[in-house]
N, C-alpha and C positions, 0 to 999 in steps of 0.2 A: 523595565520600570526602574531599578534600581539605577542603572546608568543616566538616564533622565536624572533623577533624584542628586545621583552626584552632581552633574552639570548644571544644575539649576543653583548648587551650592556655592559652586565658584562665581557664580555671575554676582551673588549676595554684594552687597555693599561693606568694607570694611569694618570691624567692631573698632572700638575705644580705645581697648589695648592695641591693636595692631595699628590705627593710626596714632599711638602714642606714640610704640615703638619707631613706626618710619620719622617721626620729628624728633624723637631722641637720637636714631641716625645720623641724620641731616643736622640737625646744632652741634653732634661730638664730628663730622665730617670738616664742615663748618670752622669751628676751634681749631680742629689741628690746623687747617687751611693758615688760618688765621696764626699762626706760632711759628710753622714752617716759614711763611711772609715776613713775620717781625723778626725771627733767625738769619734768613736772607740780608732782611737791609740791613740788618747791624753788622755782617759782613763785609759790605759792602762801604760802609761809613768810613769817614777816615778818622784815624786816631788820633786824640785829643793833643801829643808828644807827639809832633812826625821829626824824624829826625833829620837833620840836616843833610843836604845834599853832601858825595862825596867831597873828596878834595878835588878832585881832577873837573867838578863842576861850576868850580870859584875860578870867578876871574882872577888872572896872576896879575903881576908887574907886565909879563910876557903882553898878556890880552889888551893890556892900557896900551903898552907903546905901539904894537901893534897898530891899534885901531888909532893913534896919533900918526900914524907911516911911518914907523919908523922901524928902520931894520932889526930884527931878532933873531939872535942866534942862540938857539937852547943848551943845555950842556947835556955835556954826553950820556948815555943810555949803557946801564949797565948789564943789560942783559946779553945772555949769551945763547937764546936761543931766538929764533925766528916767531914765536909761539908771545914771549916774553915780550919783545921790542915792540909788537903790535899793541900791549897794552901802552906803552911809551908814548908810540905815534899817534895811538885814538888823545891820549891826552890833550898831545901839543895839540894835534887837531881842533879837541873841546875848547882848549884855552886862545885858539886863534879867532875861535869861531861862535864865541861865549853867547853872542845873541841869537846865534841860526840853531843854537842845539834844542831841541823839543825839551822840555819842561816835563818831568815824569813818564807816566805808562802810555804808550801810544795806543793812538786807536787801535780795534781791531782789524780794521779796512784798512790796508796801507796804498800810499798811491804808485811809489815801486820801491822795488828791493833788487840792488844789486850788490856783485860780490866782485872786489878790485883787488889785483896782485899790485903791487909799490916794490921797485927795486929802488936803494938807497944806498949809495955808495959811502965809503969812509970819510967822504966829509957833512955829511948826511944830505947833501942832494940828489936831487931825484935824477935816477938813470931811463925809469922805464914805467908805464902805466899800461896794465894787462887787463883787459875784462873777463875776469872765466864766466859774470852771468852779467851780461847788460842791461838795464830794463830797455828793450827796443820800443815798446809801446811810448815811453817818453823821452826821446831823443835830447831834450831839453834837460833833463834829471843828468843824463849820462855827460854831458856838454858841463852845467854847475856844480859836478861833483871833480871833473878833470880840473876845472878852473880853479877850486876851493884847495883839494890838493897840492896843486902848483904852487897857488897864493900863501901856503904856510909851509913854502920851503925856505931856509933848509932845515931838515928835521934834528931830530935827538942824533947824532953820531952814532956809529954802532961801534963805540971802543972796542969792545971784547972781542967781535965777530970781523970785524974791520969792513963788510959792507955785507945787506943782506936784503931779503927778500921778504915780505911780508904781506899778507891778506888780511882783508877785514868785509864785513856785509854793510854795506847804507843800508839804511831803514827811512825811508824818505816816505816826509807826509803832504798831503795834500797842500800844507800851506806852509810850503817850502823849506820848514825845518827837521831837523834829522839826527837822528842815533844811529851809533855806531854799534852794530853786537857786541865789541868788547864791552863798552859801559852802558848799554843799554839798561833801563830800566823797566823793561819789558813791556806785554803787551795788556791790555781792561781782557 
């Protein structure tokens, strides 16, 4: 009889206080919800000051005549290691290429990523294009990156080194614009 007794206890409909307590649950559950979310987007917001894009993301003199055809020859590149001159070449690249360069963080999705070796001889023309990772899925990516490379030869000189070998990763998006890893501005 006493086991009855319990089990008839729990079937009971909640009291006052315990349905007060689960609503005071549920509103401080609720809030924090609600703090963590408004924490969130203010993360996410962009700030009021953004500062200006690098240098190397300004159209030069280079990028004008350029885009007038007209021949450009950079000057020389002072660096003396292979590490270094990459950042050189993503330049010229940027500056050749001021309208294809993606604008900020790229998506998360990319449409492909490939990673190019450039051999660059002492007059900073191109001797040699290697793929160590091709994106083969878009044949067309690999094709408009060959092209674009070519199209801003001849590069920074490599005074110090007198000709050299260099890598870099495309970051290629959907709509046809692209980061370089060295100056990338990373990924949302």
């Amino acid at each position: 009889m006493h086991r009855a007794h319990q089990h008839s206890d729990n079937t009971m409909p909640p009291t006052s206080l315990q349905r007060s307590s689960r609503t005071g649950r549920h509103w401080l559950l609720a809030s924090l919800m609600a703090a963590v979310g408004a924490i969130l987007a203010a993360c996410k917001s962009t700030p009021v000051n953004v500062p200006p894009p690098p240098e190397s993301r300004l159209p030069s003199d280079d990028a004008a005549a350029h885009s007038l055809g007209k021949s450009v020859t950079p000057g020389p590149s002072a660096a003396s290691t292979a590490r270094a001159y990459r950042r050189d070449a993503a330049t010229h690249l940027y500056n050749q290429n001021n309208q294809r360069v993606f604008k900020g963080k790229l998506p998360p999705l990319l449409y492909a990523i490939g990673v190019l070796e450039v051999d660059i001889d002492r007059s900073g023309r191109i001797t040699k294009l290697h793929w160590m990772r091709a994106p083969r899925h878009a044949p067309e990516v690999v094709a408009e990156i060959e092209r674009t490379v070519r199209a801003a030869a001849p590069f920074p000189v490599p005074a110090r080194m007198g000709r050299v070998t260099y890598t870099d990763t495309w970051l290629w998006d959907k709509s046809g614009h692209f980061q370089l890893d060295t100056l990338t501005e990373g990924q949302l």
